[in-house]
N, C-alpha and C positions, 0 to 999 in steps of 0.2 A: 657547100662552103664550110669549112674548116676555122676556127678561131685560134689566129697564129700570133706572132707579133706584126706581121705583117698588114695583116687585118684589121688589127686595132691601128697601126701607125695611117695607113690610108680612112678608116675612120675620123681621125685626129686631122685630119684633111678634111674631109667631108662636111663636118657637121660643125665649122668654125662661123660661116653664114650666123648659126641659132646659139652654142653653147658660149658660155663663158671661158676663161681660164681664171679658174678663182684663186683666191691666196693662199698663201699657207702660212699657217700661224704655230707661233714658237711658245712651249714652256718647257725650260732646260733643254733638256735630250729629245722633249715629243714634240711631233710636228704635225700638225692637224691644217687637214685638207679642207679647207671648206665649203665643201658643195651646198651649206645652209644657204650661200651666195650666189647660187648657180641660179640662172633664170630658171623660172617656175618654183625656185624655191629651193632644187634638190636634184641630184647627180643623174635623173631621169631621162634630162631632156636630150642627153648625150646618146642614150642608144634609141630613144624614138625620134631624135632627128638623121640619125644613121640609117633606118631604117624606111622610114619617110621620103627625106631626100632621095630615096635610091630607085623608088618605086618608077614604072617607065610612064609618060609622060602623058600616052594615049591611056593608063589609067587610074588617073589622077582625079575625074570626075565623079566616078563611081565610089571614091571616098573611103575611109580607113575606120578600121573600127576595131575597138582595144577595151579591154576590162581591168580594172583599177582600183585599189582602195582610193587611188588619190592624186601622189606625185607624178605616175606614170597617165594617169588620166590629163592631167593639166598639160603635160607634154607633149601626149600626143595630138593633143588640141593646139596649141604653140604649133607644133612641129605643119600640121593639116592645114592651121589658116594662115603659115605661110607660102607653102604652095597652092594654096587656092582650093583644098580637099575637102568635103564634107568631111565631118568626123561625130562617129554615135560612140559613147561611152558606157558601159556597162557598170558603176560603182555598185556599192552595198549604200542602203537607205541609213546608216547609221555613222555614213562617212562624216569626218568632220569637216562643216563650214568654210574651214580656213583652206580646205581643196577642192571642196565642191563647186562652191563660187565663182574660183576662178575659172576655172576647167567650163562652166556655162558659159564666163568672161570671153572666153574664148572662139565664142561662137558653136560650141558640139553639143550636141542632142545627148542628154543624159537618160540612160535610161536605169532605174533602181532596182536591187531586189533584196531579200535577206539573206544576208551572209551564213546565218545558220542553217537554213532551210533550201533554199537554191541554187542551182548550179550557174555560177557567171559562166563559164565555157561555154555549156549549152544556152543559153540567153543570147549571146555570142555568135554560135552557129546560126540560131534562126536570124539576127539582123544580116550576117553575111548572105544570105541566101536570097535574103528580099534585096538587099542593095547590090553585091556583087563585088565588093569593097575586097581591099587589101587587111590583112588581121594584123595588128602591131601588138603582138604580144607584152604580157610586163620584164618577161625576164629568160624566158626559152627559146630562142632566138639567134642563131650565129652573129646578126647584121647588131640584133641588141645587145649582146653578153660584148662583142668587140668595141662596140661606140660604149660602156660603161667605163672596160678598159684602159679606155682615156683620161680618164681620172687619177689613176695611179702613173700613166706615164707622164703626165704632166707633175705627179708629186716627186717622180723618181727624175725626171728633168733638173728640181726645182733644188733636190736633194740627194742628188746622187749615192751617197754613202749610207744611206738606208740601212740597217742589219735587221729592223725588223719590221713588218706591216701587219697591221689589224683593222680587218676591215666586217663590217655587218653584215647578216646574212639573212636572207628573208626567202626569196625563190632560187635566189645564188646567181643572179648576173653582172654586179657587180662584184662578190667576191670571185667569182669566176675569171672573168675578165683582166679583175685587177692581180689574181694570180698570175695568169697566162703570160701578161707583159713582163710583173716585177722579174716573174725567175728567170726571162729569157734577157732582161736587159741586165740583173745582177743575178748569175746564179749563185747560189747559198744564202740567199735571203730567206729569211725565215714569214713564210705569210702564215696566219691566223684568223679564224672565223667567229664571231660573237656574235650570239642569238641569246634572247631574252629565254627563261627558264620553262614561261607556260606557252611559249611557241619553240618546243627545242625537236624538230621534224630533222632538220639537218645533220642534229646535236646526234641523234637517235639511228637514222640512215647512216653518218660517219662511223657509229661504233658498231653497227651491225654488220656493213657490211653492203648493203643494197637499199633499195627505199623504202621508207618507213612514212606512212600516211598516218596522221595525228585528229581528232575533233575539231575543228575552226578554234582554234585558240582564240582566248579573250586578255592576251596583251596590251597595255598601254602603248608598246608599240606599234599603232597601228599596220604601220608599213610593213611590220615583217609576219606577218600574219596568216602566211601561207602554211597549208598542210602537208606537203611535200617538196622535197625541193624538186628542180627540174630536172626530167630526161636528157637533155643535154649538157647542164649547167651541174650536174652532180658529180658524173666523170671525171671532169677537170678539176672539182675541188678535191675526191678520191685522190686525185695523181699528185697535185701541188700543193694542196693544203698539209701543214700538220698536224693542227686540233682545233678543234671547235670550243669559243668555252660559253659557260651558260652564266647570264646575269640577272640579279631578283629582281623583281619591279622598284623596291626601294633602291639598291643600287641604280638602277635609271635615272628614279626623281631625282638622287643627289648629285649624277655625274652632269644633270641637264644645271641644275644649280649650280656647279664648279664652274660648266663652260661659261655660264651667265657672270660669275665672279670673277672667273680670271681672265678669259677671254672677250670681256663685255660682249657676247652677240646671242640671238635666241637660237636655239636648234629644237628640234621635236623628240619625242621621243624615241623613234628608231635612228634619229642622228646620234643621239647620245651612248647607244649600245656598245658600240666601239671605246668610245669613251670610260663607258664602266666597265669594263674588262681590262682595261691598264689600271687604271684609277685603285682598283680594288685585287689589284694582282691575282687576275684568273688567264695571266700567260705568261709564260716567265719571258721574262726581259733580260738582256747581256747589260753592261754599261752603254753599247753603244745609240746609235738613234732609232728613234720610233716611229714609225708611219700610223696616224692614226686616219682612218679616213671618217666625217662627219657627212653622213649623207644627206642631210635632207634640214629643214626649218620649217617647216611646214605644222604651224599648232596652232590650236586654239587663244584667245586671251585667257578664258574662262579657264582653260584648265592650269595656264601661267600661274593663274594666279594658288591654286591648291600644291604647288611648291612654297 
């Protein structure tokens, strides 16, 4: 399977059962997508119920199994006990609360390890082997990177006149995705990638040339915290992306502060990355409008509160 616009637009179909159409919110020229709104929290549940839903019918019992800081954990949990699927979850023991919780809410067998020290993939392999389960990855995934892409064509729906999009980038299936749609629904738009400074693997792979594998970064963004980006999800940001830019952890705390002031609502910290890459001009801007995408809401109160 290929990630086309076609793919995302039949995703967009698919996965209407479980995701939202969340809103979009205006300051001046920017228009921020708010997936903090999205059920389970975060623009997630779009490609694990893409994926979910798809699975065939006769093997649904056997059950789905996915490894997750977090957002992508709760959703595939969401996505599994709506079709009636076991679902084991692979997190890091240092995940926070405010995704762990529910993601057990939800009925899935959590299983922990150290983010530092362990490998979730393989932890992963051995549960597929004992159960037989379908793997719903977080972000490398045709069926995933198309249902993320939902997200931008419902912004470019909403906003057709678009001239630029910035969206977050973590293993790259929503900037993925949501490249794929924007250029084919408006070519000459300009899409852009923002990743946090001590998780910049993307930042790094973009300017090299090929992949570049990083230390488990220790980002406040939790969510983007992967060491490379994906085999499949990298290509397409190579073709359609135009830069990558990198934002400090202080630029985060303040851009999660802005959305809280202007926009009265909570986001997390990998929702805000997008955010502080306009905020703090690390992509250049024309006058015209801005696609900002917010992926995620998903935070702690405790750390609310050290804002």
């Amino acid at each position: 399977m290929q990630v086309t616009e076609q793919s995302i637009r039949e995703a967009a179909v698919r996965i209407r059962p479980l995701a939202r159409r969340t809103p979009v919110m205006q300051i001046d020229n920017w228009y921020f997508k708010c997936e903090n709104l999205q059920r389970g929290g975060a623009f997630k549940i779009r490609g694990a119920s893409n994926l979910v839903l798809s699975i065939p019918e006769q093997d649904i019992p056997r059950g789905v199994v996915a490894f997750s800081s977090g957002n992508h954990a709760q959703a595939t949990a969401i996505a599994a006990k709506h079709v009636g699927a076991p679902a084991v979850i692979v997190m890091p023991e240092d995940a926070p609360k405010s995704k762990m919780e529910p993601t057990r809410a939800q009925g899935a067998r959590i299983v922990t390890y150290n983010r530092f020290t362990d490998d979730r993939e393989a932890i992963a392999a051995v549960v597929l082997a004992e159960t037989g389960g379908t793997l719903v990855p977080p972000y490398d995934h045709p069926m995933i990177i198309s249902g993320q892409g939902t997200a931008a064509l419902e912004l470019l729906e909403d906003v057709p006149d678009l001239e630029t999009l910035v969206v977050c980038v973590g293993g790259g299936g929503l900037l993925a995705g949501s490249a794929t749609i924007a250029t084919a629904v408006k070519p000459g738009i300009r899409v852009f990638g923002a990743e946090p400074e001590l998780a910049s693997d993307t930042f790094q792979s973009f300017a090299k040339g090929e992949h570049v594998t990083i230390p488990p970064p220790n980002t406040i963004a939790d969510g983007l915290r992967s060491p490379s980006p994906g085999k499949l999800t990298f290509p397409i940001i190579q073709k359609l992306v135009e830069a990558i830019a990198l934002v400090t952890e202080d630029e985060i705390r303040e851009a999660m502060r802005y959305i809280m002031d202007r926009l009265k609502i909570i986001v997390e910290p990998s929702g805000a990355v997008s955010v502080a890459a306009v905020l703090f001009g690390k992509v250049p801007l024309a006058a015209g409008k801005v696609g900002i995408m917010i992926s995620g809401g998903n935070t702690d109160l405790d750390f609310l509160k050290t804002l």
